[in-house]
C-alpha positions as CSV (number, residue, x, y, z in Angstrom):
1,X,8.6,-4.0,-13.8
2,X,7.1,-3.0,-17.2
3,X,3.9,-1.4,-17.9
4,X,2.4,-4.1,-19.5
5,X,3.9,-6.8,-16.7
6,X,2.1,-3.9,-13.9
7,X,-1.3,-4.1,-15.9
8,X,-1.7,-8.1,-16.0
9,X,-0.5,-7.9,-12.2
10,X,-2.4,-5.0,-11.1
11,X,-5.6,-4.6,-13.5
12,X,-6.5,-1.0,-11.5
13,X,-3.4,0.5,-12.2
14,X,-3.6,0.4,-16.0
15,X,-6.6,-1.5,-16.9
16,X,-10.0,-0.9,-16.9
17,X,-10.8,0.7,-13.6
18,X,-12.8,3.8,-13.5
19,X,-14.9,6.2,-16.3
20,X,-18.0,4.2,-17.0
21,X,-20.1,4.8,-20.1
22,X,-18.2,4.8,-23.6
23,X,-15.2,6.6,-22.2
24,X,-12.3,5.3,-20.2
25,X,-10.5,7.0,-17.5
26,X,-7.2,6.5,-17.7
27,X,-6.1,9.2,-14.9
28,X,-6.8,6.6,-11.6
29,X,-8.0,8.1,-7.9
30,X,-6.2,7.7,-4.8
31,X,-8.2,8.0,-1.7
32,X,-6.4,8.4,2.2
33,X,-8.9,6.4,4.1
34,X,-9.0,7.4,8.0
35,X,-11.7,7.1,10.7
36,X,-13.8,9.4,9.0
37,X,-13.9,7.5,5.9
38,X,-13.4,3.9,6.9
39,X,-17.2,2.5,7.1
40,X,-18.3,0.4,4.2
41,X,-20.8,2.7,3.0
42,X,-18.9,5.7,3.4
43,X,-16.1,3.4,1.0
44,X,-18.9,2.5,-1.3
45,X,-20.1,5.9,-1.8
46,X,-16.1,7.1,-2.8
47,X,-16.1,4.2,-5.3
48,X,-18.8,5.1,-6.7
49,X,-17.5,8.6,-7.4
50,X,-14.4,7.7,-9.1
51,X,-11.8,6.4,-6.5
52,X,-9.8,3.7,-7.6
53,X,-7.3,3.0,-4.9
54,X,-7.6,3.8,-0.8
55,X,-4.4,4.8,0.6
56,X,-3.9,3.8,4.3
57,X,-1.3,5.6,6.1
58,X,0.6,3.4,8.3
59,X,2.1,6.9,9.9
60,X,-1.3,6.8,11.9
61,X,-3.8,4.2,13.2
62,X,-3.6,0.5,14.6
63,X,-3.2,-2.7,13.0
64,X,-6.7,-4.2,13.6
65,X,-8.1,-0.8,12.4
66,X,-6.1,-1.2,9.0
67,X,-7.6,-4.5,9.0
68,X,-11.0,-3.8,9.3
69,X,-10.4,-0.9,6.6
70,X,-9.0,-3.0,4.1
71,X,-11.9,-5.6,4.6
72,X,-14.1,-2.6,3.6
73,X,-12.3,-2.0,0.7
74,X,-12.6,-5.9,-0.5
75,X,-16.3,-5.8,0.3
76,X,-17.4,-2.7,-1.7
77,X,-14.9,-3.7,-4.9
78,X,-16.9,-7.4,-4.9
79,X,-20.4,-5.4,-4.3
80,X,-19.4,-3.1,-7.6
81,X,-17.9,-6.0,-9.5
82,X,-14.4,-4.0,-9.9
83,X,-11.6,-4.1,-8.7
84,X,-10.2,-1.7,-6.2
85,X,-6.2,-1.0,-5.0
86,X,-5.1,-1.2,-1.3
87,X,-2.4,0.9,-1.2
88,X,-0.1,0.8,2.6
89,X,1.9,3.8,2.5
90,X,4.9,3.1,5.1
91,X,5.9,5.9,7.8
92,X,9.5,5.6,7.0
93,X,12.5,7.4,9.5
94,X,9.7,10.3,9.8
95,X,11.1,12.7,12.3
96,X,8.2,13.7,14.5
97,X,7.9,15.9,17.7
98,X,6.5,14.1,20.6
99,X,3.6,14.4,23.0
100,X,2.7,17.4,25.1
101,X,1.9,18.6,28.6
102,X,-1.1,20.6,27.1
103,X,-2.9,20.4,23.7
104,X,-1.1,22.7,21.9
105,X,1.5,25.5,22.4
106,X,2.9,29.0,21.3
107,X,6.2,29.2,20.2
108,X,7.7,32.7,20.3
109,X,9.4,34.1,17.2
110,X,13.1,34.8,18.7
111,X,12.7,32.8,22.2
112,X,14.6,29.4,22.7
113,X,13.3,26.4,22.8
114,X,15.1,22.7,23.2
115,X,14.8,19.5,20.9
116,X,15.8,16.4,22.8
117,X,15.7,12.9,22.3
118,X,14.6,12.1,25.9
119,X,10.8,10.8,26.5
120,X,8.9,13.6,28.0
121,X,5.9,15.5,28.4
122,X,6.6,19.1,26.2
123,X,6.3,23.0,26.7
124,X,7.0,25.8,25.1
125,X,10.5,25.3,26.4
126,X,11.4,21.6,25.8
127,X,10.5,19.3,23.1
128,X,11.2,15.3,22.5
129,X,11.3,14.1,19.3
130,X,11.6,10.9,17.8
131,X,15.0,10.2,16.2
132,X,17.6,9.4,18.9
133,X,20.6,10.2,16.4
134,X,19.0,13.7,15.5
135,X,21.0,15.5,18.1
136,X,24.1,14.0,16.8
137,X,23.4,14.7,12.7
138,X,22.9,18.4,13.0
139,X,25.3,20.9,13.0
140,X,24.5,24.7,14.4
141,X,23.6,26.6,11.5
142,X,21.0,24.0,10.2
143,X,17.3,24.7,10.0
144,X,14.8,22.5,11.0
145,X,11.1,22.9,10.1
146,X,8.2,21.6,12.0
147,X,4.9,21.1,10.5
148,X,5.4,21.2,7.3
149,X,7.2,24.2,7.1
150,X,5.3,26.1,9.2
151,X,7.6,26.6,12.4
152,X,11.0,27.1,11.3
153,X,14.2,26.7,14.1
154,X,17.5,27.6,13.7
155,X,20.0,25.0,15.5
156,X,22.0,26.8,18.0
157,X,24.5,24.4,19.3
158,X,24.3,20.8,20.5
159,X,25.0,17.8,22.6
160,X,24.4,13.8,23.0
161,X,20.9,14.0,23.5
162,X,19.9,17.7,23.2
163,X,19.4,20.5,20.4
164,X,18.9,24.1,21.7
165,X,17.3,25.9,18.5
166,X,16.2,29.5,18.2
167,X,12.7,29.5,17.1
168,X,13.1,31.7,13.9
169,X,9.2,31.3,12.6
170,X,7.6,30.5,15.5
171,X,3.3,29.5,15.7
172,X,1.0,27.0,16.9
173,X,2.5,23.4,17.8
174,X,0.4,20.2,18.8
175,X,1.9,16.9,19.6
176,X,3.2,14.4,17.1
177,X,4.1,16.8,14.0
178,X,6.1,15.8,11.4
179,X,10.2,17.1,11.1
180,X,11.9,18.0,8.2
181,X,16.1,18.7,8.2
182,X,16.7,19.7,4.5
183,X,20.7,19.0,3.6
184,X,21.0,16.6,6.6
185,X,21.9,12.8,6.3
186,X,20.1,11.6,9.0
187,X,21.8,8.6,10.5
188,X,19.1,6.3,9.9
189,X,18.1,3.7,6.4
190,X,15.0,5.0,4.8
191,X,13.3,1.4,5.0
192,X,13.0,1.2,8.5
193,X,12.8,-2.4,11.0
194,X,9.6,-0.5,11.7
195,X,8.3,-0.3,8.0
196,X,9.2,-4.1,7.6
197,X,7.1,-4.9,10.2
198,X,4.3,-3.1,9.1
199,X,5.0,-4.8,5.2
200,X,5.1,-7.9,6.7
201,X,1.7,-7.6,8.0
202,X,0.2,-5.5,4.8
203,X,1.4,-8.6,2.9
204,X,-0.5,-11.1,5.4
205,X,-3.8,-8.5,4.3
206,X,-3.3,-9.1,0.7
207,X,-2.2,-5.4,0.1
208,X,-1.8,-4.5,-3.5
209,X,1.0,-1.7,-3.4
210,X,3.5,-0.4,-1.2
211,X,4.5,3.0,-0.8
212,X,8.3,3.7,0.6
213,X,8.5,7.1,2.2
214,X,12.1,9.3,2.0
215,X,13.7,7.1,0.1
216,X,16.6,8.3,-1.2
217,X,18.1,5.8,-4.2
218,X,17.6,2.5,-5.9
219,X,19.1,0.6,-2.8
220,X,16.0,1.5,-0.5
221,X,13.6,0.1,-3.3
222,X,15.4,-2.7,-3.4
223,X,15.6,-3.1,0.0
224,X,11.7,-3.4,0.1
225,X,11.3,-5.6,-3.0
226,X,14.1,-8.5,-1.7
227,X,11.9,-8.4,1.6
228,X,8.6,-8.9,-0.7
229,X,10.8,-11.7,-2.5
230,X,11.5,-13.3,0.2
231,X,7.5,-13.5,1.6
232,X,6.7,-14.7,-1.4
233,X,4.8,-11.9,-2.7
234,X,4.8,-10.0,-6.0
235,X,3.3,-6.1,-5.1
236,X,4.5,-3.4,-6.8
237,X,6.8,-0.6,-4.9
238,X,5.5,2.7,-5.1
239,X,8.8,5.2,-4.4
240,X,8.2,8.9,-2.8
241,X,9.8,11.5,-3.9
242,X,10.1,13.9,-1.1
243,X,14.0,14.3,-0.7
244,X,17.1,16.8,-2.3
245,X,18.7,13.7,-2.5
246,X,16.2,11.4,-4.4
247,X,15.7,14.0,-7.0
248,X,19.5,13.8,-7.4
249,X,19.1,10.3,-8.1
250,X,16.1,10.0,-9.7
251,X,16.7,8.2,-12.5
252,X,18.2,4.8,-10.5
253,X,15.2,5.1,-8.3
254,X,12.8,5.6,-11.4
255,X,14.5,2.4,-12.5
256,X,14.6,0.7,-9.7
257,X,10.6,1.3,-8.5
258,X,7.6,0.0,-10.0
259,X,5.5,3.5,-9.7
260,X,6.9,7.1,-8.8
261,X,5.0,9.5,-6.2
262,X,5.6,13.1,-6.3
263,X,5.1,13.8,-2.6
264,X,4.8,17.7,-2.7
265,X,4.1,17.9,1.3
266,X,7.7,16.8,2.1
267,X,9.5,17.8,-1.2
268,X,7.9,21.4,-0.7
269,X,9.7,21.7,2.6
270,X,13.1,19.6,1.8
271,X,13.5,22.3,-1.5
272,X,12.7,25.8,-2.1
273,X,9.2,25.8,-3.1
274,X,9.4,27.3,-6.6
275,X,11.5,24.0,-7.1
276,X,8.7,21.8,-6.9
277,X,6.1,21.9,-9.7
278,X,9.9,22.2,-12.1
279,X,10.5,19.2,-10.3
280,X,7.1,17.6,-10.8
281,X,6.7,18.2,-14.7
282,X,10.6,16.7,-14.7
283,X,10.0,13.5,-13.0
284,X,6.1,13.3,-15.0
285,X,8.0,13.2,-18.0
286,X,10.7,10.7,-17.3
287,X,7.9,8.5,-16.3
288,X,6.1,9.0,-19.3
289,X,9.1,8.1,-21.5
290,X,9.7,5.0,-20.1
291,X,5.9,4.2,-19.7
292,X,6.4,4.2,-15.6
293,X,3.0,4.8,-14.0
294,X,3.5,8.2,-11.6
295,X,1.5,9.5,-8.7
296,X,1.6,13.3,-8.3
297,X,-0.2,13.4,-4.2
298,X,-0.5,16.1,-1.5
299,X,-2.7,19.1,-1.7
300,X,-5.1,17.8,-4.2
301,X,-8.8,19.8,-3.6
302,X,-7.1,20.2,0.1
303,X,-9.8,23.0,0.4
304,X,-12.3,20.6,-0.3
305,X,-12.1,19.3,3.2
306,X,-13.8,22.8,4.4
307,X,-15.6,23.7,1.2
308,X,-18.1,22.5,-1.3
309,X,-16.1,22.9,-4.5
310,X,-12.7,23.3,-5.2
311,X,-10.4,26.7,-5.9
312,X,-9.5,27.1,-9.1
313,X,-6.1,27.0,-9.0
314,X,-6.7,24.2,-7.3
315,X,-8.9,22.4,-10.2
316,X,-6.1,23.9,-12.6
317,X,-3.4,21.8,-10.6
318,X,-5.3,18.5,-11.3
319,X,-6.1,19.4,-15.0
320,X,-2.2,20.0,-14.8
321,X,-0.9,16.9,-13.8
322,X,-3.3,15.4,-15.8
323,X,-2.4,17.3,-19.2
324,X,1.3,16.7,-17.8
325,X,0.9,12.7,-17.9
């Protein structure tokens, strides 16, 4: 899809959305809506300070409460007399640990601890997580991270069903936390039955984009668009860039997509982390050539969340990525 084809079919993404007064803001604001952030006025009050688009993460959350949120989000935009995105950003073949006996737990730099695909209540000893072919695509020797990097194991040997790891960084672990294998094809397609049936139902809402998680080349974009086709909708595909393996193809998928996201959560853990802002300004600029929109997300003003004002390396970041394209 073109530029100019993207802007008559989504007006937010490069029309007139956003700025006020003589000047036009071309950057545009993405939003994560969640309960804290889901009430109309709480919506109305982030329009009015610049967002364009609310992300809703299909990772989390029910399908009525997606609903009611995008319902919001049509309210406010007819209320300002401007239009604002939806934006359902699909889970994908997330790993994730499962749930817990207790809240949280220690995990002890050196101890073992076990990763299985069987449905239980965890400890500090046993863990379920939620890819059944997991055991079965790791070798010993492979690291697997947990939490975004923040727990690192070391894969020991394995079985079937079970991985006995050696907890190499160890720290604090709740329930449900993301997985990342880097240099592991996991035996699983990166549109997932899962993430179809959650498009199907953003589609019934009237969503406006679609964002495919861990995609890895052109044929999971086009997976998700020939599904689109054949609902008989026209939304652009947003592709996420959080993979070795999608920055190796980059250019089909860049091709292939109607908008590019730099995910820096995931990338930051699937490649060393100097990697990543090289990686950003790389994939910026073969957007730009082409006239591709691109998203550059995670980490923006995370301190924000705790604090008044930004850091300034994090207000340089943004001015960054906006000086970047």
């Amino acid at each position: 899809m073109t530029a100019a084809r993207l802007s008559s079919t989504i007006p937010m993404v490069l029309g007139s959305v956003g700025g006020g007064g003589s000047m036009q803001r071309k950057t545009k604001i993405i939003c994560t809506i969640g309960p804290a952030s889901e009430s109309y006025e709480m919506l109305e009050k982030l329009a009015r300070a610049g967002m364009d688009v609310a992300r809703l993460n299909f990772s989390h959350g029910t399908y009525e409460e997606h609903a009611r949120r995008i319902e919001n989000v049509r309210r406010v935009s007819e209320t300002l007399g401007r239009p604002l995105g939806v934006l359902q950003d699909l889970p994908g073949p997330k790993i994730r640990t499962g749930k817990l006996k207790a809240e949280k737990v220690w995990l002890e730099d050196g101890a073992e601890i076990t990763l299985t695909t069987e449905s239980i209540l965890g400890d500090e000893h046993r863990v379920s997580v939620t890819l059944n072919s997991l055991a079965r695509d790791v070798r010993p020797g492979d690291s697997i991270f947990v939490n975004d990097g923040i727990i690192r194991l070391e894969v020991q040997d394995t079985s079937d069903t079970e991985i006995r790891c050696l907890i190499a960084a160890g720290g604090i672990l709740t329930q449900m936390k993301g997985i990342n294998v880097p240099g592991v094809k996991l035996s699983t397609e990166a549109v997932t039955d899962e993430d179809l049936r959650h498009l199907a139902f953003g589609l019934q809402q009237g969503i406006d984009f679609v964002a495919l998680s861990f995609i890895t080349n052109a044929h999971d974009v086009n997976r998700a668009k020939e599904f689109i086709r054949k609902s008989g909708a026209n939304v652009p595909v947003v592709a996420k860039i959080e993979r070795s393996d999608a920055l190796n193809n980059i250019d089909e998928i860049i091709d292939a997509a109607d908008i590019i996201m730099v995910a820096r959560g995931d990338l930051g853990v699937e490649v060393p982390l100097p990697r990543v802002p090289i990686e950003q300004k790389r994939i910026v600029s073969k957007c730009n050539d082409i006239g591709k929109p691109v998203i550059v997300a995670t980490q923006m003003l995370e301190s924000m969340v705790s604090a008044p004002r930004p850091t300034r390396a994090e207000a340089s970041d943004v001015a960054n990525a906006i000086f970047d394209g």
